[in-house]
N, C-alpha and C positions, 0 to 999 in steps of 0.2 A: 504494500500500500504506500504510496508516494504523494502528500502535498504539494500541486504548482501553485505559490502562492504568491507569484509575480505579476496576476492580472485583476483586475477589479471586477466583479461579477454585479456589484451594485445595481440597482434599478437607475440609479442617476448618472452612473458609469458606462451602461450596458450599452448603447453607441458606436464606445469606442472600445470593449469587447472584442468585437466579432472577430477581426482580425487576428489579433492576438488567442483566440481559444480556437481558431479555425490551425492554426498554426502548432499551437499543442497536441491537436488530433491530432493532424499529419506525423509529428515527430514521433508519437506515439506508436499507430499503425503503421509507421515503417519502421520501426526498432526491430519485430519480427512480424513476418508473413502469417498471417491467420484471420483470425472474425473476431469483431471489437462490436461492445454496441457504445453510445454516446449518450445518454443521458439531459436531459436540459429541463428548467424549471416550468416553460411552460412551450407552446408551440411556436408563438412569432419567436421568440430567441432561437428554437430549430431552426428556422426556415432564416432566419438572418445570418447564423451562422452558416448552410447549409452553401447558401449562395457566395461564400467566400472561401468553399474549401478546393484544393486542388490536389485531388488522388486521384492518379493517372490508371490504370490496368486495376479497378478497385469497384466491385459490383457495392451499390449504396442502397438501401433500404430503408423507405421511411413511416412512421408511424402518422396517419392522417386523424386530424380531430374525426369523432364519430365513428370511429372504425367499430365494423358489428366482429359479431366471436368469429364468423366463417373469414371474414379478409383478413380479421389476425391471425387463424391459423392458417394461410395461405400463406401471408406473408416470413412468416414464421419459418415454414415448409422452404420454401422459395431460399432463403437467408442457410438453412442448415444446408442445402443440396447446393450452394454456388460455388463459382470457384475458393480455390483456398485464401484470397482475401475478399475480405468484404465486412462492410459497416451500416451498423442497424442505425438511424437515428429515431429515439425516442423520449417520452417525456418522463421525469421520474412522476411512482403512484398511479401511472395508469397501465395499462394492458400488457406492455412490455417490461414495465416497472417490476413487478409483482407476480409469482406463480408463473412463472417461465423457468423449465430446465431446460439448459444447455449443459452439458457434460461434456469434459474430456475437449477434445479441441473443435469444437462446435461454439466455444466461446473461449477465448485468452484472455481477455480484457474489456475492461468498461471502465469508462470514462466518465466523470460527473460532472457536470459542472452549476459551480455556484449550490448555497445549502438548498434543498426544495422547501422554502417558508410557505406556508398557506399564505393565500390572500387576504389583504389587510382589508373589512369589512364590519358593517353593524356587529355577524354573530361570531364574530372574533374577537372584536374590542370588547362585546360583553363578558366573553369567555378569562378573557385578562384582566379586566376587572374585578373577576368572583376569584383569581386564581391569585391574586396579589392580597386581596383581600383575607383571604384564607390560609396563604402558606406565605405570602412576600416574596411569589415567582410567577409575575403575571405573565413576565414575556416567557420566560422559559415553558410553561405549562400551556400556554395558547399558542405560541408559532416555534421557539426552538424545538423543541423535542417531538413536532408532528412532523416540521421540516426534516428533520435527521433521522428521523425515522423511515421516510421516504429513502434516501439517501444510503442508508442501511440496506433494505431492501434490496437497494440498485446494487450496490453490493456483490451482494448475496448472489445474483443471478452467473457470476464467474466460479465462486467455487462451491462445486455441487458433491465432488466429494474427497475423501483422504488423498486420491492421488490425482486429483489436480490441481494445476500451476497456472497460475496466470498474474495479472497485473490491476489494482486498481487504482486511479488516478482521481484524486480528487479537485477540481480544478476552480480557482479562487481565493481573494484573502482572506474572506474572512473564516476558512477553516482554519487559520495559525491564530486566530485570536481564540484565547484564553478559556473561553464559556466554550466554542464549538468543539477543542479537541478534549475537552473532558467528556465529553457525550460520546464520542469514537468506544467501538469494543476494545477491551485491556487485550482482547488475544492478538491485535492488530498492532501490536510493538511490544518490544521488548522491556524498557525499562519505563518511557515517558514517551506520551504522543508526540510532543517534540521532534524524536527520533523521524518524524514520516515527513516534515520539510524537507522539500529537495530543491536545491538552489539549478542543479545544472539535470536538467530530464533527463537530454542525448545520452548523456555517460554514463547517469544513473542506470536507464534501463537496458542500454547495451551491458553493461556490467551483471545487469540481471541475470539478462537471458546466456550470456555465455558462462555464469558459474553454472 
């Protein structure tokens, strides 16, 4: 599990994104040849990113708002049977989020980017209110930990069991701030979440894949 925590994933930021996390995909899915899915907090940031990546010889697969069960196991289908690379883009928490196995190298890696917060709304700010009120953890019990949760999930969908390897990359700063890496699984480093900043990717995960 690797920290990019060089790009701004912010809503107020997210603009000027695109570039730059279109860019960590790439470096990503070419470190080794396989199936990557991508992860994003909601669709427009898919599709903004989508339109600024450039993988050449690389079958791309994307998750459409409204997708019924039959086009997602189509597309699902489609994505395990392609050539040996290829990348899913999808949103974390929805269909591809969640209760999808891929085993074994049917998936290497997943890419997150940015925490998945719920959207800020009436029955959320109520939710923060009764949770601050109650414990004095309005944000963490109304958006952090539904967001990281999602996040977890996404996760989850690369290792499916004991003997597989893969990569996940969480992408954004605000996973090195303080509140998000205590929310990370303890099996996910060694001594301190710390440990999963990666300042330099390229070297990082070539370094991976060849021990």
């Amino acid at each position: 599990v690797f920290i990019a925590d060089n790009v701004d994933t912010t809503f107020k930021r997210r603009n000027d994104s695109y570039e730059m996390v279109a860019r960590l995909i790439e470096t990503s899915v070419q470190s080794r040849a396989g199936k990557y899915a991508v992860f994003f907090p909601s669709f427009k940031y898919l599709t903004d990113v989508k339109a600024k990546l450039k993988l050449q010889h690389t079958d791309i697969f994307i998750q459409l708002p409204g997708l019924s069960q039959d086009s997602r196991n189509r597309v699902l289908e489609r994505f395990r049977n392609s050539t040996s690379e290829a990348v899913l883009l999808a949103v974390m928490g929805g269909a591809f989020g969640e209760g999808i196995d891929l085993p074994g190298d049917e998936l290497i890696g997943a890419i997150i980017v940015s925490p998945g917060l719920p959207k800020v709304g009436f029955e959320r700010a109520v939710m923060q209110i009764y949770f601050q009120d109650e414990y004095e953890r309005g944000f963490s019990y109304a958006m952090l930990y539904p967001g990281m949760q999602r996040v977890i999930q996404a996760a989850g969908r690369v290792i499916r069991s004991s003997e597989d390897r893969g990569i996940v990359i969480l992408v954004g700063k605000r996973f090195s701030q303080r509140h998000l890496l205590e929310s990370l699984p303890e099996h996910w480093y060694k001594h301190t979440p710390e440990e999963l900043i990666c300042n330099d990717l390229e070297s990082t995960l070539a370094s991976f894949w060849e021990s």
